[in-house]
N, C-alpha and C positions, 0 to 999 in steps of 0.2 A: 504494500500500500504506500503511494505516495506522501509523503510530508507534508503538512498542512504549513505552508507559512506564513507567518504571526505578522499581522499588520502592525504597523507602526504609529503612536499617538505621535502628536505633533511636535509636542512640547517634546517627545525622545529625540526624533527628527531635528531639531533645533539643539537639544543637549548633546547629538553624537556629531553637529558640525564645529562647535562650541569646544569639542573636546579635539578632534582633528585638528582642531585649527589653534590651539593652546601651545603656548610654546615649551609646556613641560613636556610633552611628547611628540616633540621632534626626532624624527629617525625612526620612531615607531611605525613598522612594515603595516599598512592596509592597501588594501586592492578597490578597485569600483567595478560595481557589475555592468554589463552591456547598456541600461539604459540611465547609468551614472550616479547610481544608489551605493553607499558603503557599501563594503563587503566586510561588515561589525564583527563577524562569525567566521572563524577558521579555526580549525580541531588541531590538536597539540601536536598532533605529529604531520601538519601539512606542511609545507614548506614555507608559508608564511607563518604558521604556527611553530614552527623552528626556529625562524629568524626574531620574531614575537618574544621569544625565550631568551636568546643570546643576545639581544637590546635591555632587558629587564635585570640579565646579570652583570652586564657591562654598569647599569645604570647603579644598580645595589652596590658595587664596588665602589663607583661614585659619590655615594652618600654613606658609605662606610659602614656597610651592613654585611654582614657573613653570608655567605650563600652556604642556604642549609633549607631543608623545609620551610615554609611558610613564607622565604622571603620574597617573593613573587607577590605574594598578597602584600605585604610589609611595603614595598618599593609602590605598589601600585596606592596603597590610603595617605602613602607619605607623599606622591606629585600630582595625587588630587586638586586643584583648584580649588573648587568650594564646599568639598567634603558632604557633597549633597548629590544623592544620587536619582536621577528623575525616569519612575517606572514605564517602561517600553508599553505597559498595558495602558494606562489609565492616566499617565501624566505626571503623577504626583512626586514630589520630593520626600526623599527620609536619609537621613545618617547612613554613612559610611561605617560608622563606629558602633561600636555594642551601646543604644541607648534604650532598649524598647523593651520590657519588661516582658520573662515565662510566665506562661497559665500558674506556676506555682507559687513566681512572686505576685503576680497580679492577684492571687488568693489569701496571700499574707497582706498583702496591703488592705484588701478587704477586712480581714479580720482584725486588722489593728486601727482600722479608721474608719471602718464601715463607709468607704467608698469604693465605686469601682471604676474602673477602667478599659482598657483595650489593648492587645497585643501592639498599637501602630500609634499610642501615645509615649512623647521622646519622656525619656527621665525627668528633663527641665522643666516639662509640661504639668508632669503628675505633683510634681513639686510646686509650682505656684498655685494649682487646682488643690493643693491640700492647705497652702497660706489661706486662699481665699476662700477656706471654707471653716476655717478657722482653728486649724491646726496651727502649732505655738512654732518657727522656725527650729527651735530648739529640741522639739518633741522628734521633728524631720530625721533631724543630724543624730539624733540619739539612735532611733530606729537602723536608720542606714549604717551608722559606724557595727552598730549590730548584727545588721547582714548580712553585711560584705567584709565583716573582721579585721575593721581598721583600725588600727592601734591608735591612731593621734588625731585628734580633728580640729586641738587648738590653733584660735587663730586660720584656721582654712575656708575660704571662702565657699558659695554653693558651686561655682564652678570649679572648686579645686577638689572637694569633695566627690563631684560628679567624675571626675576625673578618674579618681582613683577608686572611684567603683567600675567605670568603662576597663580599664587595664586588668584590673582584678577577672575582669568576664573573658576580654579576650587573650590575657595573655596567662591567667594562673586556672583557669579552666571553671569557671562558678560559674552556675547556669540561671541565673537571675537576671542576666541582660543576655541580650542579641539584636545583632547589627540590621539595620535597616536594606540592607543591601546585600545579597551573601556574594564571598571572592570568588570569582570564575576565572582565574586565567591560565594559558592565553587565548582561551575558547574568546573570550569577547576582548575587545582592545581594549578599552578601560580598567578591564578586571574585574568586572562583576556584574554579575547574572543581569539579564535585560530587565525582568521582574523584579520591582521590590516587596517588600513584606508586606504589602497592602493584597498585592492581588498572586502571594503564593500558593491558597486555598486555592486558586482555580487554574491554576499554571502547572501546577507539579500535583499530580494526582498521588505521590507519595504522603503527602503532609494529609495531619486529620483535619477535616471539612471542620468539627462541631468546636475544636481550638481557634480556630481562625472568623469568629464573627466579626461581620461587617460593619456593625455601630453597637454603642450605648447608650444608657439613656440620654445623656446632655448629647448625642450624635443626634438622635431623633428629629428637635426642634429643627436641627441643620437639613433634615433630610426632608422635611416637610414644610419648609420656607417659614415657620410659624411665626408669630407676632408674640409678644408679651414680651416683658423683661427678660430674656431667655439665660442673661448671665446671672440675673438674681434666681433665679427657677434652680440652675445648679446647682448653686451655692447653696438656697434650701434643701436638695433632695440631698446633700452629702452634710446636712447641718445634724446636731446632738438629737431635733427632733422624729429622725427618720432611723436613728438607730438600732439596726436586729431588723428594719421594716423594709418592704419597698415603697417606693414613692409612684400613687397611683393618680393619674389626670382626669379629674372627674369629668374630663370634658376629654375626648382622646384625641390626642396632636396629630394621629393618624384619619381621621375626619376632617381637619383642619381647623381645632381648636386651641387656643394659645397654648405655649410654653409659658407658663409663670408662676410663682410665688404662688399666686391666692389662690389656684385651682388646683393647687397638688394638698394631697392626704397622704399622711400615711398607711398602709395596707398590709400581708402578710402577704408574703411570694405568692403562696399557692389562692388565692384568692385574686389576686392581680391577675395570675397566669388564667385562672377562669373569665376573668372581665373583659381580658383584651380590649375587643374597638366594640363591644357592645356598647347602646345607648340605649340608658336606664327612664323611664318618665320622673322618678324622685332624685335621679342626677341632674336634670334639667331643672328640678325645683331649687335641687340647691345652689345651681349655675346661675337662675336667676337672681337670688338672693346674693350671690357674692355681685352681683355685678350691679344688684342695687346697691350696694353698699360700698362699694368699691367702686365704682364707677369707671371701673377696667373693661373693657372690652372681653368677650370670651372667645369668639372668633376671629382667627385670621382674613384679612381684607379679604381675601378670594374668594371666601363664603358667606359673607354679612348676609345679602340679600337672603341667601336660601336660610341663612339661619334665622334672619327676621319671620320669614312663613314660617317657619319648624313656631317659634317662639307661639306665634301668633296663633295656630292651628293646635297645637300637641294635646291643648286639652280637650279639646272636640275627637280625638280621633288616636287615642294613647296606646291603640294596637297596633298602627302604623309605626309608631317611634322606631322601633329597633327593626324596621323592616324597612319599609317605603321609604322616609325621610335620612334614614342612615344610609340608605344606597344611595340616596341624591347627595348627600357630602362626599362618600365614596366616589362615584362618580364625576362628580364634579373635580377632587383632586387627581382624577387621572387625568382627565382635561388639562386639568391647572398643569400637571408636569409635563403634557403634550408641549403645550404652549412656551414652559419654560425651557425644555428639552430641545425647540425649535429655533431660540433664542439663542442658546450656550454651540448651535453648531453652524453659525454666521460665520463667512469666512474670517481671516484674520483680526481673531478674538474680539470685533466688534460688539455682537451677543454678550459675552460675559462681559466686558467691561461695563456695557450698558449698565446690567443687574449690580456691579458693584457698586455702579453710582448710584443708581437708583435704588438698591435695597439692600443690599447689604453696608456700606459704607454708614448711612444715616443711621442704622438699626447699631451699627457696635458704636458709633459716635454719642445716643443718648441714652445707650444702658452698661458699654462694657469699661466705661472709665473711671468705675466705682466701686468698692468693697461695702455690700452689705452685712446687716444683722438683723434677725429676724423675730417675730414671736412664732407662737404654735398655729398659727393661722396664716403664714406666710405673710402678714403685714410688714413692711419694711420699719424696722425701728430706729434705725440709723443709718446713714451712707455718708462713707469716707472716700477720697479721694484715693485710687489705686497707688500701687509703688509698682511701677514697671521695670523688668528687667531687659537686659538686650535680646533674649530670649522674647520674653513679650512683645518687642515690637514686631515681630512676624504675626502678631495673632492672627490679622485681620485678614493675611494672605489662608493662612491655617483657616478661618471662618470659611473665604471663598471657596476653598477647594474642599473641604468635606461637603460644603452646598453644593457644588459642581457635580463631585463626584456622586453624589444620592442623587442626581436627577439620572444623571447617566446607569445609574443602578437601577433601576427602578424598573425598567423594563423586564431585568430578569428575575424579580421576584413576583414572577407571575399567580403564585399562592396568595399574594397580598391588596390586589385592588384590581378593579375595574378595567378593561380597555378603552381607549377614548373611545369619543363617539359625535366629535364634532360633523356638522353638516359640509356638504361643501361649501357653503358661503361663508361657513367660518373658517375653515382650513384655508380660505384664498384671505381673508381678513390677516390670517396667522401669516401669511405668506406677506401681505401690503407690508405688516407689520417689520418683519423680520427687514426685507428691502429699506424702508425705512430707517430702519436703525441702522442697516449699513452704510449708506448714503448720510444720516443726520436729519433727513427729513422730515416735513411736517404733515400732515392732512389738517389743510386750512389753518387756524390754528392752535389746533393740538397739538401738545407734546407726544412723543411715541409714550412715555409711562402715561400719561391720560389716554392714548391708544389702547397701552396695553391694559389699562383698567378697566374702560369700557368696554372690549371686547370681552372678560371676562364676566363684568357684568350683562353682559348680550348672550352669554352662555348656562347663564345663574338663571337668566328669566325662561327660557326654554325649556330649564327642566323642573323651574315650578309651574310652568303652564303645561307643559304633561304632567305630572303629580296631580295639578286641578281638575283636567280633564279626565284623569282617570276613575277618579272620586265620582265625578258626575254619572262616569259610566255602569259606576257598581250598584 
């Protein structure tokens, strides 16, 4: 059977010319194929995979490294450029270096701080996510010198500490970190595997599937574009009140109702795991009560309109709830991720910039420049001004691309929602839209986000005006 060959995301396409073209790997033998595509891929004993070899020992002697096992990997993380490796699958960037926490530490961290995590969160990350949830920095550094059997932590900074937990994994064999990127050389010219840890679950059929999930909870709100405070929502569901519990959305983000503070409870797993994206009628009672009293909004903008009828009808018709008007949310965000999905694949990254500007940029601008504190009802009691590290200034990129990448996922977890099912007059709408945004253009004068609103609201009233008709017909 022929070889299936792996298409190339863009952003890889732009990191393997980025890397060619680097003056660290000058002399390094690559080939181009007939229609002037890399030739990334040569097997160790090709004759470019020879010379691939004898460049890399020459270079190690150069930098004063022993040629012995490993130094192939060693030469290739040491003339790295930005020590960030951008997945062949999916785009994304992650460490070179051992920064991303085993299923075993991810379970100890759980069990010491009752938060969790994800296989493809960096060390630095998990660490300011446990400042900001109000973990003491001190309580950090005690834990880790712990785990990783550091003798001295006086006076060492978080990144010197980091450090020497990274070395400890890759060089003294402890399995509580792994690299974002694994070493392949000199199969690939960079030296490491075209896949990063993001998408090895679906690359290497060796690795277990149920180790390798795709999001967490604070992933969610990213994957479902959701509205609410979603950096306070975190910081709740990993606060002292969610302790031993899960944190369940009375209103489910997978519907399209906010990420935030006032609509999270705490739950016991196995009752969560029952509730999933069901919608309850004395949920909606008490969704409306927070939202009188709160005066938070409970749905994200994509769905106001249909949640306005839901509001307005439910109690005339409370057998529908978790049937009829739960597949009009459902439906409606498979729409919603048509549309966004349509947006993110404009040529040269027009689509996504757009959404940056338009929705993501504004959303971490007036909720993620804060450290909150909470009561037992998610009310905000206090907000302080964040302490950013250099680490933090990437968040906002980090924001974009797990929202990126959940749109572009979303097709294949076909167990989980709806197929679209816009008309043709709205797919050619999707379509004005998309054109527009590439160009900057207007219709009259709208803006493309007022475009893109109203079109969504143009797809809101068509499926409560089937939902009405239906009712009429029974």
């Amino acid at each position: 059977m022929a070889r299936t060959e792996r298409s190339w995301n863009t952003d890889f396409q732009a990191y393997m010319d980025m890397i060619v073209n680097h003056p660290n790997y000058i002399g390094l033998p690559i080939e181009r194929k007939r229609d002037g595509s890399l030739s990334w891929i040569a097997t160790a004993q090709s004759k470019i995979g020879k010379a691939r070899k004898q460049w890399a020992e020459d270079k190690a002697q150069e930098l004063g490294f022993i040629i012995q096992p490993g130094v192939y990997a060693q030469v290739m993380r040491e003339i790295h450029p930005s020590k960030e490796h951008v997945c062949q699958i999916c785009g994304s960037r992650m460490s070179i270096y051992y920064h991303y926490p085993s299923v075993n530490f991810l379970k100890t961290i759980k069990r010491e701080f009752a938060l969790e995590f994800t296989e493809y969160d960096h060390i630095s990350d998990i660490w300011e996510q446990l400042l900001n949830s109000g973990v003491s920095d001190d309580k950090i550094r005690v834990f880790l010198k712990r785990k990783f059997e550091i003798q001295d932590i006086t006076g060492k900074s978080k990144d010197d500490i980091i450090a020497v937990c990274e070395r400890k994994c890759r060089e003294n064999g402890k399995k509580l970190l792994s690299p974002g990127a694994m070493s392949n050389f000199p199969d690939r010219y960079d030296g490491f595997h075209t896949y990063n840890r993001c998408c090895r679950a679906s690359q290497d059929t060796g690795r277990s599937a149920e180790n390798l999930k795709s999001y967490t909870k604070d992933r969610r709100a990213y994957e479902y574009w959701s509205d609410g405070n979603i950096h306070a929502a975190d910081m709740f569901m990993g606060s002292s009140f969610f302790k031993g519990r899960s944190a369940d959305h009375i209103g489910p983000i997978s519907l399209g109702f906010v990420h935030d503070p006032h609509y999270l409870r705490p739950m016991t797993s196995s009752d969560n795991s029952t509730k999933r994206d069901h919608l309850l009628v004395e949920d909606i009672d008490t969704i409306l009560s927070i939202e009188a009293e709160t005066k938070v909004s409970a749905m994200s903008w994509y769905s106001v309109k249909i949640w306005k009828f839901i509001k307005e009808n439910f109690k005339m018709y409370p057998h529908r709830v978790d049937s009829f008007y739960r597949n009009m949310l459902k439906q409606n965000m498979a729409n919603f991720m048509f549309i966004l999905s349509s947006i993110i694949n404009i040529p040269d990254k027009c689509g996504r910039n757009f959404l940056i500007k338009e929705f993501i940029e504004p959303k971490y601008k007036k909720f993620f420049l804060h450290t909150y504190e909470f009561d037992e009802y998610g009310n905000i009691i206090s907000s302080t001004p964040r302490r950013f590290t250099e680490r933090s200034n990437n968040e906002i990129e980090r924001f974009a691309r797990i929202a990126f990448d959940a749109v572009n996922d979303y097709d294949k977890k076909s167990n989980r929602h709806l197929f679209p099912d816009l008309t043709p007059q709205e797919i050619a709408n999707v379509k004005e839209l998309c054109k527009n945004i590439s160009t900057g253009g207007q219709v009259g004068s709208l803006s493309c986000h007022e475009q893109m609103k109203d079109l969504v609201r143009l797809i809101e009233n068509r499926l409560i005006l089937a939902e009405i008709i239906t009712k009429l017909n029974l």
